[in-house]
C-alpha positions in Angstrom: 102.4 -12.7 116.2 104.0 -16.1 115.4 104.6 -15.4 112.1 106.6 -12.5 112.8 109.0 -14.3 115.5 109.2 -17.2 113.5 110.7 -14.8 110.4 113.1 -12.7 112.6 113.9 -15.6 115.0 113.6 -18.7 113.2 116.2 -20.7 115.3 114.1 -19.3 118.4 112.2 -21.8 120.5 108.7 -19.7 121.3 106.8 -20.8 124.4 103.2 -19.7 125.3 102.9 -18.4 129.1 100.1 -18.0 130.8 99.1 -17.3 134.6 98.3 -14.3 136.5 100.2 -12.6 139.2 98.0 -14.3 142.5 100.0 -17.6 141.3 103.2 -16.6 140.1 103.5 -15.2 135.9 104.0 -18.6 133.6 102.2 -21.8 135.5 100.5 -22.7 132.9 103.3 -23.4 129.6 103.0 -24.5 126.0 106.2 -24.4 123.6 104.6 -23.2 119.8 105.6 -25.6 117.3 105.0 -26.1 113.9 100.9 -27.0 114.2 100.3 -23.5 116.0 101.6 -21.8 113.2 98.5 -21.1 111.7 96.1 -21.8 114.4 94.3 -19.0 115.7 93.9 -20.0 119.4 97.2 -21.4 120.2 96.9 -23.7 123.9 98.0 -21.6 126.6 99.6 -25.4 127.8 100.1 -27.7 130.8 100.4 -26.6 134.1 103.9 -26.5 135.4 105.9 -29.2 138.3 104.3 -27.3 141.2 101.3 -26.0 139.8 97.4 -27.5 140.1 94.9 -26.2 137.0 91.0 -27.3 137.4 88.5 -26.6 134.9 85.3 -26.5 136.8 81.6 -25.5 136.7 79.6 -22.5 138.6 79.1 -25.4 141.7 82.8 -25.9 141.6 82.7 -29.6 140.0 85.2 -30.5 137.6 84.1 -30.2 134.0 84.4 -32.9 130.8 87.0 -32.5 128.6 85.7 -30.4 125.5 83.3 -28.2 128.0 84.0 -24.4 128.9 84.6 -23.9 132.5 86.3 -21.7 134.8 90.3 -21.8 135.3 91.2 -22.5 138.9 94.9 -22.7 140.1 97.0 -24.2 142.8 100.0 -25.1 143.9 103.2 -23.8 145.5 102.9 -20.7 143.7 99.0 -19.7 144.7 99.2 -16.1 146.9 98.0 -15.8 150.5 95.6 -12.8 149.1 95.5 -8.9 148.9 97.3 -6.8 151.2 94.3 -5.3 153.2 91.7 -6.4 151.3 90.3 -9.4 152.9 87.1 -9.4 151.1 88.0 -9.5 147.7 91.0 -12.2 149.2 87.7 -14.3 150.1 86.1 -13.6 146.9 88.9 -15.0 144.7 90.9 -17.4 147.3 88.7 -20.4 147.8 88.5 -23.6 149.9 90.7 -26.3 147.5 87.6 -28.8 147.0 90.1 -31.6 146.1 93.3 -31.0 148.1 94.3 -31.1 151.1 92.8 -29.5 154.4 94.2 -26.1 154.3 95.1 -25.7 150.7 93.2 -23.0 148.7 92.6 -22.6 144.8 93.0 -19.3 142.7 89.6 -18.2 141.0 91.2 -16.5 137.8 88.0 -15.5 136.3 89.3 -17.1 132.7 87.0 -19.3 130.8 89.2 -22.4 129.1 88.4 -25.5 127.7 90.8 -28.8 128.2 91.6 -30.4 124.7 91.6 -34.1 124.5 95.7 -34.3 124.6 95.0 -32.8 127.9 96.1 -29.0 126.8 94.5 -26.1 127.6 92.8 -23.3 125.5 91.8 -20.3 126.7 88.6 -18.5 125.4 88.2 -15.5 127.2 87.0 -13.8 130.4 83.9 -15.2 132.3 82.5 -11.4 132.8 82.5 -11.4 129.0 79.4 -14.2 129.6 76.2 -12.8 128.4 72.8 -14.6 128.3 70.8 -14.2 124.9 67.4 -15.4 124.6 67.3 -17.4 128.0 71.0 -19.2 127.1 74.2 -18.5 128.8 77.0 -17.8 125.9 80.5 -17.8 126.4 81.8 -14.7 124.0 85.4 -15.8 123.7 84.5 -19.2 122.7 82.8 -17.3 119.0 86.0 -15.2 119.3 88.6 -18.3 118.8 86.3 -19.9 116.4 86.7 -16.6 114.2 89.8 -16.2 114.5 90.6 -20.1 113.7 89.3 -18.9 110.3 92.1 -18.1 107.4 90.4 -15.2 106.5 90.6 -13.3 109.8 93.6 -11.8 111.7 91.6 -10.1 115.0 87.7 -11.1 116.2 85.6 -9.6 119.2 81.9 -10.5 119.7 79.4 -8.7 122.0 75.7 -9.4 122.7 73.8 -6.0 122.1 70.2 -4.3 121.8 69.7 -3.9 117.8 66.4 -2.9 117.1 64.7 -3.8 120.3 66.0 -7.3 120.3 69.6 -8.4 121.8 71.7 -10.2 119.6 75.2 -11.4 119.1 77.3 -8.7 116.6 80.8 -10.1 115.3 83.5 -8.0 114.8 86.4 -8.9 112.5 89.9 -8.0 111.1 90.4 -9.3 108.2 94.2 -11.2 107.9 96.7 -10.1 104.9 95.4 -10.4 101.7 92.3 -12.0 102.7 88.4 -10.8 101.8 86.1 -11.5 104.9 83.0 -13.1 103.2 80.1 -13.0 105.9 78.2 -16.3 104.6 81.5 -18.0 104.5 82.4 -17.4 108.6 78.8 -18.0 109.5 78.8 -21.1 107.7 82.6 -21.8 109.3 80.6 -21.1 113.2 77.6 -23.4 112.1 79.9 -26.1 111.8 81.3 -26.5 115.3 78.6 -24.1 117.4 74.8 -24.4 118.2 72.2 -22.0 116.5 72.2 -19.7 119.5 76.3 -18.9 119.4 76.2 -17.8 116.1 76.2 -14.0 115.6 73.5 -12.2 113.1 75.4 -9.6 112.5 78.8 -9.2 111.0 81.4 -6.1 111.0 84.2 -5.7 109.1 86.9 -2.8 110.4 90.3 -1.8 109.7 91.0 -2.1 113.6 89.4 -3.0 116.9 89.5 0.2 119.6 91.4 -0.4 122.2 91.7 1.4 125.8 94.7 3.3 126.8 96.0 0.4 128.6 96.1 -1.6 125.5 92.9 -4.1 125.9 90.0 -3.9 124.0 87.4 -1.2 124.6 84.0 -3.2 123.7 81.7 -0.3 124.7 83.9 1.5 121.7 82.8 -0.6 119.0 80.4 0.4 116.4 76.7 -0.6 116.0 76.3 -2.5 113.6 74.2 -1.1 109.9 71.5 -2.7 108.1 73.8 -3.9 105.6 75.8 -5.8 108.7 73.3 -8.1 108.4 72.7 -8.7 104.8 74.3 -11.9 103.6 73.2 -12.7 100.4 72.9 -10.9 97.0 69.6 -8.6 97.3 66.8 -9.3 94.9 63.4 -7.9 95.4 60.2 -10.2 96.0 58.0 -11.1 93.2 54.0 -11.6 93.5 52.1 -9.8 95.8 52.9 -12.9 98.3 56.4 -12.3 98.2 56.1 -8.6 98.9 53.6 -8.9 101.8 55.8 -11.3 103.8 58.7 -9.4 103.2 57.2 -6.5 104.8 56.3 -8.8 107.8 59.9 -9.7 108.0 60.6 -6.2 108.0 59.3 -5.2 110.9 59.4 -8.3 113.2 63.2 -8.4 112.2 64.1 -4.3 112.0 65.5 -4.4 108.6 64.8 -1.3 106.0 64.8 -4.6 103.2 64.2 -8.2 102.7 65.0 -9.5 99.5 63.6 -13.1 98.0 66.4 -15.1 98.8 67.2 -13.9 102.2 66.9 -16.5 105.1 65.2 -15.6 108.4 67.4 -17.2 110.9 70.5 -15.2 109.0 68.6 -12.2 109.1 68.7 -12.2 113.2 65.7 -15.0 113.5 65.3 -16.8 115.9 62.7 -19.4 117.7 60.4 -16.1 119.6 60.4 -14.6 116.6 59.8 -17.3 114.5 56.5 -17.8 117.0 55.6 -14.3 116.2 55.7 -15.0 112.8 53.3 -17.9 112.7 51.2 -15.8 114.1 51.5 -13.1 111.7 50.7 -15.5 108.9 47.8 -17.1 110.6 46.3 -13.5 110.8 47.1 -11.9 107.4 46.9 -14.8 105.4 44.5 -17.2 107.5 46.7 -20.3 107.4 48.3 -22.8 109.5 52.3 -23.0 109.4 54.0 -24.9 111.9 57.2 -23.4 113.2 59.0 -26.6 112.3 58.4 -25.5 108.3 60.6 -22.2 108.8 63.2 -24.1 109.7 62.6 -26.3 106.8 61.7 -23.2 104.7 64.0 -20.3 106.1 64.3 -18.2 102.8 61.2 -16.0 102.1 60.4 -17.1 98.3 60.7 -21.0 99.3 58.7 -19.6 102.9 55.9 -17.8 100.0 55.2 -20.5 98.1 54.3 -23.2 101.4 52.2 -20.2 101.9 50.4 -20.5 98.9 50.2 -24.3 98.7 48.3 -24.2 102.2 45.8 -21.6 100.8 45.1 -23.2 98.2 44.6 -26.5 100.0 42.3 -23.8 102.4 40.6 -22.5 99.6 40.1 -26.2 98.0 38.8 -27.7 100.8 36.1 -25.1 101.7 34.8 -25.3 98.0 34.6 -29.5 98.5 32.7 -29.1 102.6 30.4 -27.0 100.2 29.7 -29.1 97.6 29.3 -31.8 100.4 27.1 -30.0 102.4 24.9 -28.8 99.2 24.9 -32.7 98.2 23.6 -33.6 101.3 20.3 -31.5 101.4 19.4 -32.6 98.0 16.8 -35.3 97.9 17.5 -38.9 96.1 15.0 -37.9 93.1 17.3 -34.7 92.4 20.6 -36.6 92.8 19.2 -38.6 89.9 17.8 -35.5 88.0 21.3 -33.9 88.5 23.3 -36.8 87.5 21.0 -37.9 84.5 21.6 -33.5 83.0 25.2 -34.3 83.4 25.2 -37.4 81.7 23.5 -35.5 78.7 26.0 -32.9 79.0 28.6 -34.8 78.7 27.8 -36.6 75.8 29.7 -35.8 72.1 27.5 -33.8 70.1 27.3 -35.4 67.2 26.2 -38.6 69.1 22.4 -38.8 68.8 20.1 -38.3 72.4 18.5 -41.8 72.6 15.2 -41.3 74.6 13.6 -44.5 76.5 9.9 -44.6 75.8 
């Protein structure tokens, strides 16, 4: 904790190490200054003299800064590989694609992302990579952007099966003194991550379990409750609209309630499901809503009343095809008949009929 060192130690000058035993501890370096203090993913730093770092895709090609690859190291300090174990020496020594004939890279299995002042952040472990919904997220990267949040001190995030459907759960300490507010961090992710990277469920605990070694024990943590994903003030639906697509949210979502303000896509929504919910609507309420107007229209009372709007402009226009088609069999002699009555009709009543002889 920086805080902590900087209190006892204030004089202290507090460097960031990183690197892992195949290329010697502390090749990559960053000394903490004043700007880390509060950051919550401080740069693990620049390589050091003798030391080579790479930040490159699954086809080994060297990634833009800003995008999440793999760390790869070499150098002087790179290891000639496990006693005895030739295989997994094969596995994680590889063939340097940009150095010399002969020279080798470490595969360290860390997913980092190089800032544009060339430093180096590190977001997490790539078998922590899960795929949700066809994309390939990178769990430590929704891990520093929690944690960059003031209001928490500790963040893990997993991808698991909730009610038949994987999604991405959030897990958070909240820092000294602070209240974790759930709309507030989702908003906070929406900011700087796509749709797809931003959890639909949120839980706040005292602690995150961790193994006896110390590191975080993932399969420990807690599924999350139907209230994990409630994220704004419950207040029932009104109209028998209201009430009938909440019940349709119900079950395509897994929730025990839906209340008139909450929005689909915070709820655990997403594009499949928002499919299956067109089609939902086109068979319980016979109307026609693109999936583009749930995006526009996320929250259920502002999603009932487009509802509405297009049954009534159902309902409207099958009463005018009638009165078309019943206009059309009509012969010109009753059109006039019919138009001449309404005429009469029409007339104030204490205006006199004139009759033409």
């Amino acid at each position: 904790d920086i805080e902590r060192w900087r209190r006892h130690a204030p004089q202290t000058r507090i460097y960031n190490h990183y690197g892992p035993t195949e290329t010697v501890v502390g090749c990559i370096v960053h000394p903490v200054d004043d700007a880390d203090a509060g950051s919550g993913n401080i740069p693990i730093g620049r390589p050091i003299a003798n030391a080579q770092v790479y930040v490159l895709d699954e086809g080994h090609r060297v990634v833009p800064v800003g995008v999440v690859g793999e760390l790869y190291i070499g150098g002087d300090g790179v290891a000639r590989g496990y006693l005895k174990r030739p295989s997994l020496t094969a596995q994680r020594f590889i063939a340097h694609p940009y150095g010399a004939a002969g020279s080798r890279l470490y595969r360290t299995g860390d997913l980092v992302r190089r800032r544009a002042d060339g430093e180096l952040e590190f977001l997490g472990r790539i078998d922590h990579q899960v795929k949700v919904r066809g994309f390939r997220i990178e769990l430590g990267e929704i891990e520093a952007r929690l944690v960059a949040h003031a209001s928490v001190h500790e963040a893990a995030v997993i991808a698991r099966e909730v009610d038949g459907d994987e999604r991405l759960v959030a897990y958070v300490i909240a820092a000294a003194g602070a209240v974790v507010e759930v709309s507030v961090l989702r908003a906070h992710l929406a900011e700087s991550l796509p749709d797809y990277m931003v959890p639909s469920a949120y839980v706040v605990l005292e602690q995150l379990p961790l193994t006896r070694n110390g590191k975080l024990d993932r399969r420990a943590l807690p599924a999350p409750d139907a209230g994990s994903v409630q994220t704004r003030a419950y207040e029932p639906p009104q109209g028998e609209l209201e009430h009938a697509l909440a019940g349709i949210w119900q079950g395509l979502l897994g929730l025990p309630q839906v209340g008139r303000h909450d929005h689909f896509f915070e709820l655990g929504g997403h594009s499949l499901l928002a499919m299956q919910l067109v089609a939902r609507l086109r068979r319980e309420f016979q109307v026609e809503v693109p999936v583009s107007l749930l995006f526009e229209k996320p929250q259920l009372c502002a999603l009932a009343e487009a509802v509405f709007v297009r049954q009534a402009e159902r309902l409207l226009g099958d009463e005018l095809g009638a009165m078309r088609d019943e206009l059309a069999s009509l012969s010109e002699d009753e059109l006039r008949r019919i138009l001449a009555e309404d005429a009469v009709d029409s007339q104030s009543p204490d205006q006199p009929v004139v009759e033409e002889n």
